[in-house]
N, C-alpha and C positions, 0 to 999 in steps of 0.2 A: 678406622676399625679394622680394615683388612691389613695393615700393616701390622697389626697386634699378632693378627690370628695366626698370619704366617708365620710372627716374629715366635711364635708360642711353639707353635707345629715344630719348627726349625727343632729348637729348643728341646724337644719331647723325642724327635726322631735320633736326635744326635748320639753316637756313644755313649753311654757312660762312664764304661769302665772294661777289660779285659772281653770282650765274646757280648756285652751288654748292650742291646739296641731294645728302640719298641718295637722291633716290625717280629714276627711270629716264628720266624727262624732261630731267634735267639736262644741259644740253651736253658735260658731261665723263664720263657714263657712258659712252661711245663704242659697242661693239656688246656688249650683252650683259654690259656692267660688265668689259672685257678691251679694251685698247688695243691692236689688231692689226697695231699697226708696235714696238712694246716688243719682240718676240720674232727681228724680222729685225734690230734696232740691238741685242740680245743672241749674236745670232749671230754679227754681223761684229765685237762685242767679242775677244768670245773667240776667231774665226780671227789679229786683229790680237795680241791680247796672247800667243799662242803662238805665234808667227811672233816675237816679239819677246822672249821668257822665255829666262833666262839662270839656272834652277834648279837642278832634276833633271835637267830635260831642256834642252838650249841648242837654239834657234830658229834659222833661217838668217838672220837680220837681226841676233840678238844673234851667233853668228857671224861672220859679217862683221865686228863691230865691235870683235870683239876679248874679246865675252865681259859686252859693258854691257847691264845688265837694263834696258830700255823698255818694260816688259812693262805697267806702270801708266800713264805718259802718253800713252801711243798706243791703249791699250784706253778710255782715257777718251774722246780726244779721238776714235776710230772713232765709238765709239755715240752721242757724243752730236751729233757731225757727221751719222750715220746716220737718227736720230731726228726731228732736227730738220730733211730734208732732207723726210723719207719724210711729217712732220707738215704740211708745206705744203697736202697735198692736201686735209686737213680745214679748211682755217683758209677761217671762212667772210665772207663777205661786207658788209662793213659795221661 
């Protein structure tokens, strides 16, 4: 079992990729290993795709439309327009 563990650890600490490690230094662990703009681009998902959900419950945009579920491209295209918007402010120098 300790050869697993290590073999795992090895594995997990290793680079991934360009500046990508798991230890806390890494430019992608952002505050405390929680990326604190995921949670407002999750937010405004989910207002856009029930604003647009033609289920159980019809939305006043699928409404409008006559009853066309949007409820998938427009909750995509929200967060990750949201994300990407909110992620400028980290994008560092150089």
């Amino acid at each position: 079992m300790a050869f697993r563990t290590s073999a795992v650890r090895a594995r997990t600490s290793a680079p991934v990729g360009r500046g990508a490690t798991a230890s806390t230094s890494s430019p992608f662990w952002y505050t405390d290993g929680v990326n604190r703009f995921g949670a407002p681009a999750l937010a405004a998902d989910v207002a856009a795709s029930a604003a647009c959900a033609d289920t159980v419950y019809s939305g006043p945009v699928a409404a409008a439309l006559g009853g066309i579920d949007l409820a998938l491209p427009v909750g995509l295209l929200m967060a990750s327009g949201v994300y990407a918007v909110s992620m400028r402010a980290l994008r560092r120098p150089g």
